[in-house]
C-alpha positions in Angstrom: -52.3 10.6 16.6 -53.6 10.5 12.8 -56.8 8.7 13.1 -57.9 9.7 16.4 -57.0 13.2 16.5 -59.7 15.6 15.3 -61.3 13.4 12.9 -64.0 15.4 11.8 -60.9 17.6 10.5 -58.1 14.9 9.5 -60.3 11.4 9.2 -60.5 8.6 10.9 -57.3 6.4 8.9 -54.4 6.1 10.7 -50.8 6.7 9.6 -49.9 2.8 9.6 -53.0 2.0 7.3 -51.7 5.3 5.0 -48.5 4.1 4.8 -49.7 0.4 3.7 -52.0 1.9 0.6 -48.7 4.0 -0.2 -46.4 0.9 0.2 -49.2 -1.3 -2.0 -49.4 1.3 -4.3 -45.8 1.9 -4.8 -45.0 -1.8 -5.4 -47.9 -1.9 -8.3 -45.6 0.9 -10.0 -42.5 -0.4 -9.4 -41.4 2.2 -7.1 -39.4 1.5 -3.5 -41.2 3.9 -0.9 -39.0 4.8 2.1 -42.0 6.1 4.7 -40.6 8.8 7.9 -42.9 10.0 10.3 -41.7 12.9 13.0 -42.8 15.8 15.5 -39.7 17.1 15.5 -38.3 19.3 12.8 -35.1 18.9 12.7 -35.7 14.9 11.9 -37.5 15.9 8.9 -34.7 18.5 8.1 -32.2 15.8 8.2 -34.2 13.2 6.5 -34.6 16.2 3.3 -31.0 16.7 3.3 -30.2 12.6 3.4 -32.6 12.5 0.5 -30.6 14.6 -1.9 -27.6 12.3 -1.8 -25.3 14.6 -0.7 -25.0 14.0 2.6 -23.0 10.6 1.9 -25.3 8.7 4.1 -28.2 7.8 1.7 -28.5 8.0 -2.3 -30.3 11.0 -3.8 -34.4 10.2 -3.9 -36.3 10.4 -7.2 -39.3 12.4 -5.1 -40.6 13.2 -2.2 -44.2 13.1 -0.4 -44.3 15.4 2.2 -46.5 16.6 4.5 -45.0 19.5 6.7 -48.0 20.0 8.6 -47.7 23.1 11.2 -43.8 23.4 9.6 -45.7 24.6 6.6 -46.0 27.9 7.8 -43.6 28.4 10.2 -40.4 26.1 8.8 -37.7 28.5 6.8 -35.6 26.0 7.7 -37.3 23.0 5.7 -38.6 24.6 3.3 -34.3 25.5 2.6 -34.0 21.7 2.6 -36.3 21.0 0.3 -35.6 23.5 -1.9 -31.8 22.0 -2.1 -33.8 18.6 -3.3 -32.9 17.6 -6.9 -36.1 15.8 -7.4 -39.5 16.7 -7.6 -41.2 16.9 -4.8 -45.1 17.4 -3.8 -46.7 19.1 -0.4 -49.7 17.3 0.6 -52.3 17.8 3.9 -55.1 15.8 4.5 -57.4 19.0 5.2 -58.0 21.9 3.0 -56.2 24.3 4.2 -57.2 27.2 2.3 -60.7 26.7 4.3 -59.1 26.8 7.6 -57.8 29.8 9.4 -55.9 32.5 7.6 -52.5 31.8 9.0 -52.7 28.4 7.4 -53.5 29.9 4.3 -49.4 30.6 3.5 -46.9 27.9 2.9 -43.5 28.2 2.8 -42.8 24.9 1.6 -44.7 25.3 -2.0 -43.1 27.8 -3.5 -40.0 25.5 -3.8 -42.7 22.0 -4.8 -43.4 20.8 -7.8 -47.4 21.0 -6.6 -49.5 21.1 -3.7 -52.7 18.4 -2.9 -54.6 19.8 -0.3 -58.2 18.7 1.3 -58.1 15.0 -0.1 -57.6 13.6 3.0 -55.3 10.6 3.0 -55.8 9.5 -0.5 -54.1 12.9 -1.4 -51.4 10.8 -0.9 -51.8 8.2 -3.6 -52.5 11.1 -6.2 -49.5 12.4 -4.8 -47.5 9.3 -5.0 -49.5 8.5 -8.8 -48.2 12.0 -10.2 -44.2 10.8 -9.0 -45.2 7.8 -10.9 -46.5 9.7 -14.5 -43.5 11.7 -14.2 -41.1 9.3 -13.8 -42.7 6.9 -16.9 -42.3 10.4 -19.1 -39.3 11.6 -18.1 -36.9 9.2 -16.2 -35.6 10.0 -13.0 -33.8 12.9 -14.3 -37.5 15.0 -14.2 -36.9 18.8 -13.2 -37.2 20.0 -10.4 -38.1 23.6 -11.1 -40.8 24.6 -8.9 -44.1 25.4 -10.9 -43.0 23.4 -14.4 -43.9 19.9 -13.8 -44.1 19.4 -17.9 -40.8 20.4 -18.2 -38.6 17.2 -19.4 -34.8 16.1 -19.6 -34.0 16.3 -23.9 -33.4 12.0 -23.2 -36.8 10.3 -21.2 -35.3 7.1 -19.2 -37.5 5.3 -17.1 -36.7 5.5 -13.6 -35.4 2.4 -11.1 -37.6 3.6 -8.3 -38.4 6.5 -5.9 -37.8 6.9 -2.7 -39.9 9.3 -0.3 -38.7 10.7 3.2 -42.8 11.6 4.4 -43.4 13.5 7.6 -46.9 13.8 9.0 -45.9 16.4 12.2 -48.9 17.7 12.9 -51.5 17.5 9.6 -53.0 20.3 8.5 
């Protein structure tokens, strides 16, 4: 639906050509992007969960993109998954929510982020994706994930193999 679905609100790019600036971008850093787009919460839940490694099925992601759309204010339930992540991760939408209605106006998702990009429509995601990037280059893949202190750094900066980014556009807000 990206693309076609209130554009005046969301744009006019669609997923598949957001996902192919992310790819692009991710290759010129070095950085494997794994892209996952659902409607259905419990998809995204499980993709969280896969991406902390623990679940056996996948290996723990250096970040994660991720756009919870209406989950963003409705999802206890993600935001406990991504607050189990131990990697930074970043809450994006394409619209300003803060000059939307009030009840879009409260996240449940950020509190537990390392940030939030709101209003930069789909290049949100490349500054998104750019700040994983900085991080990584200064502090390896072992970067903290306590929500609120991006600066903070391991004692021994590595640079990181890759990151890997579960990314669910369910309904952008």
């Amino acid at each position: 639906m990206l693309g076609t679905r209130e554009p005046g609100i969301y744009g006019n790019v669609t997923l598949a050509a957001i996902n192919a600036a992310l790819t692009e971008r991710a290759t010129a850093h070095g950085i494997t992007l794994t892209a996952l787009q659902s409607n259905h919460e419990g998809v995204l839940i499980d993709a969280v969960q896969a991406a902390t490694g623990l679940t056996g099925s996948e290996p723990a992601a250096d970040g994660l993109i991720l756009n919870p759309g209406g989950f963003t204010h409705t999802s206890v339930a993600l935001r406990d998954a991504v607050a189990q992540l131990p990697c930074p991760a970043i809450e994006i939408h394409l619209s300003n929510v803060h000059a939307r209605e009030p009840f879009r106006h409260t996240s449940l998702i950020a509190p537990v982020t390392h940030g939030q990009i709101t209003g930069l429509g789909w290049r949100g995601y490349l500054v998104a994706l750019d700040y994983l990037a900085m991080l990584f280059d200064e502090a390896g893949p072992n970067v903290s994930m306590e929500p609120g202190r991006p600066d903070t750094k391991p004692a021994k900066p590595q640079k990181a193999k890759g990151a890997k980014g579960a990314k669910g556009d369910t309904n952008p807000s």
